[in-house]
C-alpha positions in Angstrom: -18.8 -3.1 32.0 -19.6 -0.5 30.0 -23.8 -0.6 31.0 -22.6 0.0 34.7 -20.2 3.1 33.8 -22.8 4.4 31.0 -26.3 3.1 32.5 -27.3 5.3 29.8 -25.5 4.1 27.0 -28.4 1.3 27.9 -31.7 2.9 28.6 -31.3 5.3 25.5 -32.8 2.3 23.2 -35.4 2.7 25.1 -36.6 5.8 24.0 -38.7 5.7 20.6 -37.3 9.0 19.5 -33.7 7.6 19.3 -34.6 4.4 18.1 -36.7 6.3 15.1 -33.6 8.8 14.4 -31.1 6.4 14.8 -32.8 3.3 12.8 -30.6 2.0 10.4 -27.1 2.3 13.0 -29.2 -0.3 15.2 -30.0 -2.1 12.3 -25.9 -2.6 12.1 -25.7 -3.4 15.6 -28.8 -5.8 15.6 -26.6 -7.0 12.1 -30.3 -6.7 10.2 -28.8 -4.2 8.1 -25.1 -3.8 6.7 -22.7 -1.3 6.9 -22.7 1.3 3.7 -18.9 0.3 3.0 -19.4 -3.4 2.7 -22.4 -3.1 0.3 -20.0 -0.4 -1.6 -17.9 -3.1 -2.4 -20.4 -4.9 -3.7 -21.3 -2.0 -6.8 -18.9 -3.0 -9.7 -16.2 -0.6 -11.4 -14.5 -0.6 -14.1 -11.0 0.9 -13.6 -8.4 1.5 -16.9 -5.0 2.2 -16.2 -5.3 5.5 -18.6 -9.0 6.4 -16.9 -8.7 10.1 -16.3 -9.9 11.6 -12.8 -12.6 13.5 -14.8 -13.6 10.4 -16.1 -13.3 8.9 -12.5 -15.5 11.5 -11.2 -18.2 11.1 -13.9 -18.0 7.1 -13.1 -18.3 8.1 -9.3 -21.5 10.0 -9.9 -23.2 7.3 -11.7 -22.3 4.5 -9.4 -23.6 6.7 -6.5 -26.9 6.5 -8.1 -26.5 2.7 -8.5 -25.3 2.5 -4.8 -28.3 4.8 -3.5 -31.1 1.8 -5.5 -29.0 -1.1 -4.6 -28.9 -0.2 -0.2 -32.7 0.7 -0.7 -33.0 -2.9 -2.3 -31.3 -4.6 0.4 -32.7 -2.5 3.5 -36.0 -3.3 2.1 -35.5 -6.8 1.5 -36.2 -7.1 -2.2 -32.4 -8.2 -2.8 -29.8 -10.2 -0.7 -26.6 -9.0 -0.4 -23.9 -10.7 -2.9 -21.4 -13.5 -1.6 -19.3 -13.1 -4.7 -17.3 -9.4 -4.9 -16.4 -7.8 -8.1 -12.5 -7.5 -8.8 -12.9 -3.6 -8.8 -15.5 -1.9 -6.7 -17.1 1.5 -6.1 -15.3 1.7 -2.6 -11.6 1.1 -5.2 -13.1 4.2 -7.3 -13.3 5.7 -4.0 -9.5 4.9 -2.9 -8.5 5.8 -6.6 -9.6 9.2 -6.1 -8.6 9.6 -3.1 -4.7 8.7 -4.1 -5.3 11.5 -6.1 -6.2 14.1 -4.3 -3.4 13.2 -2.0 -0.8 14.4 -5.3 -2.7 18.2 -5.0 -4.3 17.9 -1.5 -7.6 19.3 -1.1 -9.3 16.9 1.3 -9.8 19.8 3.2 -11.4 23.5 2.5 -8.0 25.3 2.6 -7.0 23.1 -0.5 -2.9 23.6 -0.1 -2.2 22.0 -3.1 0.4 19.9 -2.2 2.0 16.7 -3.5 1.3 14.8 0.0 3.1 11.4 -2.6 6.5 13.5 -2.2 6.2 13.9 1.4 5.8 17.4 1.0 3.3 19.0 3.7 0.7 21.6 3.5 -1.3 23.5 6.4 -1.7 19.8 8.2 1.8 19.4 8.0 1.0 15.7 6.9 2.9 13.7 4.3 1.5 10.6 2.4 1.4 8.6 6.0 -1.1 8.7 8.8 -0.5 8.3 12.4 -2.9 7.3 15.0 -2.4 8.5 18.3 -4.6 6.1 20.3 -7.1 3.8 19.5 -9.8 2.3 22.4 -13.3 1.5 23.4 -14.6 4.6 24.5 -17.2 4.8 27.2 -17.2 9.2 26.9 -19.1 9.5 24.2 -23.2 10.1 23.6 -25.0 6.9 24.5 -26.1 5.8 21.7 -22.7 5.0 20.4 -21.0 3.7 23.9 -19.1 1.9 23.5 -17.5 3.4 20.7 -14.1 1.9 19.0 -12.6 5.0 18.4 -9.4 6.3 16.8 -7.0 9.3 17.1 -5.5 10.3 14.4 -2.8 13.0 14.6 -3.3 16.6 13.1 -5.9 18.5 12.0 -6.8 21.2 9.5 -8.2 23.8 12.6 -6.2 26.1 14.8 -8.3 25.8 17.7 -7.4 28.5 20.3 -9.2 26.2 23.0 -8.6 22.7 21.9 -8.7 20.3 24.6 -6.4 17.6 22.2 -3.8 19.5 21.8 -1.2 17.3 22.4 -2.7 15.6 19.3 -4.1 18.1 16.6 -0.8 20.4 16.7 1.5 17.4 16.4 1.7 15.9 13.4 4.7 13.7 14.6 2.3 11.7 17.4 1.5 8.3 17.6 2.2 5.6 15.2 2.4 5.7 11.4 -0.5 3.1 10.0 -0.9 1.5 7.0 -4.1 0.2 5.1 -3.9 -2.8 6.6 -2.6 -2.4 9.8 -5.6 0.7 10.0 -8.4 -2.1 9.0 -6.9 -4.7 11.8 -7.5 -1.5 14.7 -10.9 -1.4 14.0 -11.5 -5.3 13.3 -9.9 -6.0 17.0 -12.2 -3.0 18.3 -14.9 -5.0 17.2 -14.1 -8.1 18.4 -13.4 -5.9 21.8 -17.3 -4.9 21.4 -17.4 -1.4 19.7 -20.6 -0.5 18.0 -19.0 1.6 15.7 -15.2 2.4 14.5 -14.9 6.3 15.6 -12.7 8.2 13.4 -11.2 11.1 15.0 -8.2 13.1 16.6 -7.6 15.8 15.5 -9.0 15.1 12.9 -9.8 12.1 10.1 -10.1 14.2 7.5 -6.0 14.9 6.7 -6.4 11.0 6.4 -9.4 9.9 4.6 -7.2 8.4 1.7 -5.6 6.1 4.6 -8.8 5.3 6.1 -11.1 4.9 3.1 -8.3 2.5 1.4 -8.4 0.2 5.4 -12.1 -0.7 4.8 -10.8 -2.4 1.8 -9.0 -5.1 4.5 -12.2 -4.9 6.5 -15.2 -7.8 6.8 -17.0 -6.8 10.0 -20.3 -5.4 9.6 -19.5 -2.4 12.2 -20.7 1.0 11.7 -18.2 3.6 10.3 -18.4 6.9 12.3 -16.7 9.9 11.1 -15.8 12.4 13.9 -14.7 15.9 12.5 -15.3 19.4 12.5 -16.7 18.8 8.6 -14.5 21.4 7.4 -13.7 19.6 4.3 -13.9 19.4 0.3 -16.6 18.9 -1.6 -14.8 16.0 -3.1 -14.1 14.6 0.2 -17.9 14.3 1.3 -18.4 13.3 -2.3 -15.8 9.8 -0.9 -17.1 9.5 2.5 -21.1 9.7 2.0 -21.8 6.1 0.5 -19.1 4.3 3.1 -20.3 6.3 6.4 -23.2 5.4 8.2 -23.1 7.7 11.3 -21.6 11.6 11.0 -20.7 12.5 14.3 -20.2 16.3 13.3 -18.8 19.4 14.7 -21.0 23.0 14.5 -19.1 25.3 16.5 -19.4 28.5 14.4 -22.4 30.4 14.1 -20.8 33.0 12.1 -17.7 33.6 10.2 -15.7 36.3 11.9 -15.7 34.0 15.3 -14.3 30.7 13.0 -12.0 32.7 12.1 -10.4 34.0 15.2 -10.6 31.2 16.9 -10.4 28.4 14.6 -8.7 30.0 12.0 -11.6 29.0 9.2 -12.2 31.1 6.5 -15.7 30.6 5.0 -16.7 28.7 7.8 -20.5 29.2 8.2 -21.0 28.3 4.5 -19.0 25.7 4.0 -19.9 23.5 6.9 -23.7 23.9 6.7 -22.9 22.8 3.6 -21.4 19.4 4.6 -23.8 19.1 7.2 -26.4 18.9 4.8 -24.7 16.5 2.6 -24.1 14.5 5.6 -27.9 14.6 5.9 -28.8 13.6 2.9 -26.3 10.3 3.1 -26.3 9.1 6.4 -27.6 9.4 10.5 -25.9 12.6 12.2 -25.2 13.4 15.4 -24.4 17.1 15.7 -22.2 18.1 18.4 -22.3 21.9 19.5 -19.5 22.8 22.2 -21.3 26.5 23.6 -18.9 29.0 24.0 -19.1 31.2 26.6 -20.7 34.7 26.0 -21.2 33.3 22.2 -24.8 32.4 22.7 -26.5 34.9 20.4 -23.2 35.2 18.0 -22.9 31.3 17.3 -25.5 29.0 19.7 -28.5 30.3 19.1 -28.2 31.1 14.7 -26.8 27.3 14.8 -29.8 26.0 16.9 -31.5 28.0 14.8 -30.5 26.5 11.4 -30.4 23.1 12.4 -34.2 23.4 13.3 -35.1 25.0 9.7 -32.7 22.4 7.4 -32.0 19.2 10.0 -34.8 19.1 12.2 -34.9 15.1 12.3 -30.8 15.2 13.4 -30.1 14.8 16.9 -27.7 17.7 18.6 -25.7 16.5 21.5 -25.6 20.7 23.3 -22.3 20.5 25.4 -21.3 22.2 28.3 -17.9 20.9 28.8 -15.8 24.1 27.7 -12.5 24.8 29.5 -9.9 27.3 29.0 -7.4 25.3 27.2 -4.3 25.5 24.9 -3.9 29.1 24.1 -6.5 30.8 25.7 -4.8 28.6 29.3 -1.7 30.2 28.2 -2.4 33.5 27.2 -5.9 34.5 28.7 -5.5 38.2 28.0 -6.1 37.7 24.3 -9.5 35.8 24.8 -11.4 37.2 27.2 -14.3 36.2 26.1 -13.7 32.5 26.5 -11.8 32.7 29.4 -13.9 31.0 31.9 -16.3 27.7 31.7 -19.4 27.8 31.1 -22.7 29.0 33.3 -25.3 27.2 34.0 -27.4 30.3 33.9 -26.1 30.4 29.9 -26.9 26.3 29.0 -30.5 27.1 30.6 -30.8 29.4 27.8 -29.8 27.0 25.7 -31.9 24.3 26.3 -35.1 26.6 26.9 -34.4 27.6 23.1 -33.7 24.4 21.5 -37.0 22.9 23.3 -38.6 26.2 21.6 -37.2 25.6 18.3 -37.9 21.5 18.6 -34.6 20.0 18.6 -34.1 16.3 20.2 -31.2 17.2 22.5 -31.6 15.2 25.7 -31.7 11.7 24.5 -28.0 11.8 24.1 -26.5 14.4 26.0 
């Protein structure tokens, strides 16, 4: 059904550039390659009750180097993938830490501090539990990923002035608390459904990465694991997420730090999610998603452009047009003038004359 709404989400295989760029998620979907999470579980751990999170994170960084030699071996066919799991695993490590950083939350980059255990809620206004607002095969998003199993999660840790999920990001309440389990059964039935990937988003995954790294504990499909965000997270977040997510479907909205910050309400912004961007390079296949702004093409579209071309030139960027006055600038237009209105097409041929300039691969999934 899909292949007659999306004729795309078809013909885009067809193209050698997305095929090259996107090798190892078709490699999932073909099942001649498996997902990062399951061969995770296959890395051994050794977990004491008394094992301090220093000594956690130390363990972490040398089991990353042992996960990085053991997906090479398998991708490359000089070593079959176990039948026979170790007790503990990398991916428990992972879920380990992550309990942990849920007592003094910093999954994200404004690091509240709070004891999430106790139900007490920082800037996500979040406790311990996670909600999921909706959770569907989704034929809206780039081709090479329709369709795409994908799941809301409530809140978020932006303020978006514009955000078209509003109804979502700026209530935590939404939706349906999910455990582990119950979180690993969504995406196993999306599978079954025919997703070629389980699409974490929302809002945003990132207020619930301790939920959703402990569900691929429950799961055995070899799927793709997407992660959907706006990357404005911790270190130690990316640190969980990069051996156990094979596709980063990213945000890059900011080119600067004075427009995050007015309209998003990110400090730091520039810095820290070129950062993550490039972490997310380094582990995985991204997808970049740029939503232009209107009249900020020299402020933010063309210095992101820009970057991408000098330190991800091999990513694909999905460029989108689909800007609409929503949430706050809807409601009160005289504070945002400058984002007011959709759009041009006068502005997106700009656009895509300068990314064909700088060399990006845009079109394939636009």
């Amino acid at each position: 059904m899909w292949h007659i709404l999306r004729p795309d989400s078809a013909s885009v295989w067809k193209d050698p550039e997305t095929l090259r760029r996107l090798r190892r998620y078709r490699g999932i979907i073909d099942n001649h390659r498996m997902a990062r999470f399951l061969l995770a579980k296959e890395i051994e751990c050794t977990l004491g009750p008394d094992t301090t999170t220093e000594e956690m994170w130390v363990q972490h960084a040398l089991l990353s180097g042992m996960f990085s030699e053991h997906i090479e071996a398998i991708d490359s066919g000089k070593q079959e993938a176990s039948k026979d799991l170790p007790e503990t695993s990398f991916l428990d490590l992972k879920i380990e830490l992550a309990n942990r950083i849920l007592r003094s939350c910093h999954f994200c980059e404004r690091k509240c501090g709070v004891d999430r255990t106790l139900d007490k809620k920082g800037w996500c206004k979040l406790g311990a539990e996670s909600r999921v607002s909706s959770a569907f095969l989704h034929t809206g998003e780039e081709a090479p990923l329709v369709p795409s199993g994908t799941i809301f999660f409530a809140s978020c840790c932006f303020a978006c002035v514009f955000c078209q999920n509003a109804d979502i990001s700026t209530t935590p309440n939404s939706g349906r608390v999910v455990q582990p389990y119950e979180l690993a059964m969504i995406a196993e039935d999306l599978f079954r459904e025919g997703a070629l990937n389980i699409n974490y988003v929302g809002g945003d995954p990132i207020p619930n990465t301790h939920t959703i790294l402990a569900s691929m504990r429950f799961q055995s499909s070899n799927v793709t694991q997407l992660w959907n965000s706006n990357l404005y997270c911790s270190e130690d977040t990316m640190r969980l997420l990069t051996e156990v997510i094979d596709i980063w479907l990213p945000d890059f909205k900011y080119g600067n730090d004075k427009c995050a910050q007015r309209l998003s309400g990110a400090k730091d912004y520039f810095a820290i999610v070129s950062r993550n961007h490039l972490m997310a390079h380094k582990a995985g296949e991204v997808i970049i998603r740029h939503l232009v702004l209107p009249n900020h093409i020299e402020c933010c579209t063309f210095p992101i452009l820009e970057w991408i071309s000098r330190n991800m030139p091999e990513c694909m960027v999905n460029i989108m047009a689909q800007y609409r006055p929503e949430h706050k600038v809807r409601a009160r237009p005289q504070d945002f003038p400058d984002i007011g209105r959709n759009v041009s097409s006068d502005e997106m041929q700009q656009i895509f004359a300068r990314a064909d300039e700088l060399g990006i691969c845009w079109a394939p999934v636009s």
